[in-house]
N, C-alpha and C positions, 0 to 999 in steps of 0.2 A: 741690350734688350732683355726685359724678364719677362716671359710668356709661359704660359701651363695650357698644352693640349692635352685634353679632357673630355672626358663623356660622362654629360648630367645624369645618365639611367644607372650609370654604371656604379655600384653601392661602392666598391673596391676604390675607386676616383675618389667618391666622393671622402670615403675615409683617411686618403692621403691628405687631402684637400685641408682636410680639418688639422691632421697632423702639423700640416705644411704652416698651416696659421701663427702668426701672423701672415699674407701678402704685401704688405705695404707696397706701392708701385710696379704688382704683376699686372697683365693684360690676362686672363680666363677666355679661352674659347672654346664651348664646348662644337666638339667637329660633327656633333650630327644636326645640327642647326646653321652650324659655318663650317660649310667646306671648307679643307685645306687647298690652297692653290697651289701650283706646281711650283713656285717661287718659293710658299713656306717653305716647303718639302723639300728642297734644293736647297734651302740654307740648312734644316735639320740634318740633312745628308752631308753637307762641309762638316759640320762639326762631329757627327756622329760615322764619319768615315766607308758608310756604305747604307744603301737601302737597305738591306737583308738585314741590319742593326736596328732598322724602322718598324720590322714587320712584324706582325704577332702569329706564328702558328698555331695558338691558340684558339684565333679565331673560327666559329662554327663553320662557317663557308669554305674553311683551308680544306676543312675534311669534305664538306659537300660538294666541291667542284671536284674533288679529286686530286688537288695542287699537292695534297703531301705524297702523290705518287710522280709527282713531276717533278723534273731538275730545271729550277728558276733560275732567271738568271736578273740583273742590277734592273735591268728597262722593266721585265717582268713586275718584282716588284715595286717597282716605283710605279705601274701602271694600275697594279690592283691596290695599292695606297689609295692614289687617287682615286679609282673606280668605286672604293667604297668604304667609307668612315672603320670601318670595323679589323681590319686590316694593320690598321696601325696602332702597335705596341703602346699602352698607353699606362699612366700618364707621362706625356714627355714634358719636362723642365726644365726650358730654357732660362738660364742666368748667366748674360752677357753669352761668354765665348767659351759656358761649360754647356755639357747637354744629359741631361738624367734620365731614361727610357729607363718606362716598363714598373712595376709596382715589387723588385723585391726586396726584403729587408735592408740591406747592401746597397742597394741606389737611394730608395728614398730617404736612409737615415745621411748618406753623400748629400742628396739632396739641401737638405733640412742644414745639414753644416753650412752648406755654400751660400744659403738664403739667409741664416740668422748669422752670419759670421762678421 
């Protein structure tokens, strides 16, 4: 499967996006208009070996709820994943049975090998 979870708002996405270019046979879905199901999430989790590898601290809600004063645990975040688009580390790029999280130099040029290779 080649899949790119993404966020259309998000300027940072979209400049990988472009990096990432060519797609030839990716699926684009950006998660604020398609939720992730708990199934995607569950296979990003196999290959990426834990939720906590899903999740973004970066997100403004981590500090607004107060989550960076809490000790999370796997259910946790697989719950606030789902709970709400913004939570997960993005962009994630799936090709086949690799998984690329998160936007930084280091993944997305991994990325970009495994996609033009």
């Amino acid at each position: 499967m080649k899949k790119i979870y993404h966020l259309s708002t998000c300027d940072t996405c979209q400049r990988i996006l472009k990096e990432l270019h060519p797609l030839e046979g990716f699926t684009l879905q950006d998660i604020k208009s398609e939720s992730i199901t708990a199934k995607q999430l569950e296979q990003m989790r196999e290959l990426s070996g834990s939720y906590e590898a899903l999740f973004s601290k970066r997100a403004r809600l981590y500090r607004e709820k107060g989550l960076n004063d809490k000790k999370l645990s796997e259910t946790d975040y697989k719950n606030l994943i789902l709970e709400h688009y913004t939570f997960l580390k993005r962009p994630v790029v799936q090709v086949d049975s690799q998984i690329f999280i998160g936007n930084s130099k280091k993944v997305v040029s991994a990325a970009k090998e495994s996609i033009h290779s």
